[in-house]
C-alpha positions as CSV (number, residue, x, y, z in Angstrom):
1,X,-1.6,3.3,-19.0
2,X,-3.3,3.1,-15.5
3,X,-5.6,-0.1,-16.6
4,X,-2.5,-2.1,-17.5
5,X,-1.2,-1.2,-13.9
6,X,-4.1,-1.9,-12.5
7,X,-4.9,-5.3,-14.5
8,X,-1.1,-6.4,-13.8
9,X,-1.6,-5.4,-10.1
10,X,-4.4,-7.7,-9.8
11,X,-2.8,-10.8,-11.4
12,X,0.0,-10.6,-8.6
13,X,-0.7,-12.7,-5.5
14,X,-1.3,-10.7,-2.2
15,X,2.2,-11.2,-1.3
16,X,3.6,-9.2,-4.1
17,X,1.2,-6.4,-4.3
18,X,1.4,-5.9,-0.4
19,X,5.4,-5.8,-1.0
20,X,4.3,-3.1,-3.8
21,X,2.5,-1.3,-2.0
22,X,5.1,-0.9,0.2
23,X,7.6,0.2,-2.0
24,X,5.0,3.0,-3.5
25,X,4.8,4.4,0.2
26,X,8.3,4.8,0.3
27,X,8.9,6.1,-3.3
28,X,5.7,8.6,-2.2
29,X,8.1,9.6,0.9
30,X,11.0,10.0,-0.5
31,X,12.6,7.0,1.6
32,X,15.1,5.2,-0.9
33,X,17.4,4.1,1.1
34,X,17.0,-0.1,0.9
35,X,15.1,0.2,-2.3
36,X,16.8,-1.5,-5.5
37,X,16.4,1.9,-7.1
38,X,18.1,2.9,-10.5
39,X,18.1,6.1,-12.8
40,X,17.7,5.3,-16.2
41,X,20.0,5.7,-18.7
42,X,18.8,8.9,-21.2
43,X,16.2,9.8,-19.1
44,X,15.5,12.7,-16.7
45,X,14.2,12.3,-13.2
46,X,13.0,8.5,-14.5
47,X,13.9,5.8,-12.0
48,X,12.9,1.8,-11.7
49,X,12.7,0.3,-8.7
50,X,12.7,-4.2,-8.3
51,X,11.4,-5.4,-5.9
52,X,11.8,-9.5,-6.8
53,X,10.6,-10.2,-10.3
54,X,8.6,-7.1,-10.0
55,X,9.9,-3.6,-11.8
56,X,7.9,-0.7,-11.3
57,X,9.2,2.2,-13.7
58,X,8.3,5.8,-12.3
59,X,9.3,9.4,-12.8
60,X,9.3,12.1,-9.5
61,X,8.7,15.8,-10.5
62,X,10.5,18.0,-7.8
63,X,8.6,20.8,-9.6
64,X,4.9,19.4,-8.1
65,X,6.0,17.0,-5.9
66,X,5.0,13.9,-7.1
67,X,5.7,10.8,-8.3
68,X,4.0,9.5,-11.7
69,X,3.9,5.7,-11.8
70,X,5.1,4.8,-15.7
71,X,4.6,1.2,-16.1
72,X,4.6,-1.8,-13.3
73,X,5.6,-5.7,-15.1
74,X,7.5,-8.5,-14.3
75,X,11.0,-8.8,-15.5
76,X,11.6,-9.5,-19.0
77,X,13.8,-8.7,-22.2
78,X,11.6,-5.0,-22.9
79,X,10.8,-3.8,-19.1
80,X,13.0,-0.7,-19.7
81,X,11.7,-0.3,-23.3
82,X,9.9,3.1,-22.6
């Protein structure tokens, strides 16, 4: 799973990683507020966050503190498609 983020992550222009990077920092800190953030439908603690064409699908555990990156694509008809 990580290589597909990591493959996707550097197909992206600078731009949209640097604007992804930011948004991890504030998932990491727990700063939501401004983020396009959602809870998925069926799912515990699993949220997706937009930022443009860009959804990054990622679960928190309050149990550990931290936040598990899922899956980061660009916006089509299976993004949410777990």
């Amino acid at each position: 799973m990580t290589d597909r983020i990591e493959k996707l992550l550097l197909k992206l222009s600078e731009g949209d990683r640097a604007k992804l990077r930011a948004v991890f920092i504030r998932i990491r800190a727990r700063k939501f507020v401004g983020l396009d953030l959602r809870k998925l439908k069926g799912h515990e603690q699993i949220y997706r966050v937009r930022a443009g064409a860009i959804r990054s699908i990622f679960r928190i555990d309050e149990t550990a503190d931290a936040v598990y990156i899922i899956s980061v694509e660009r916006r089509s008809d299976t993004t949410h498609n777990l």
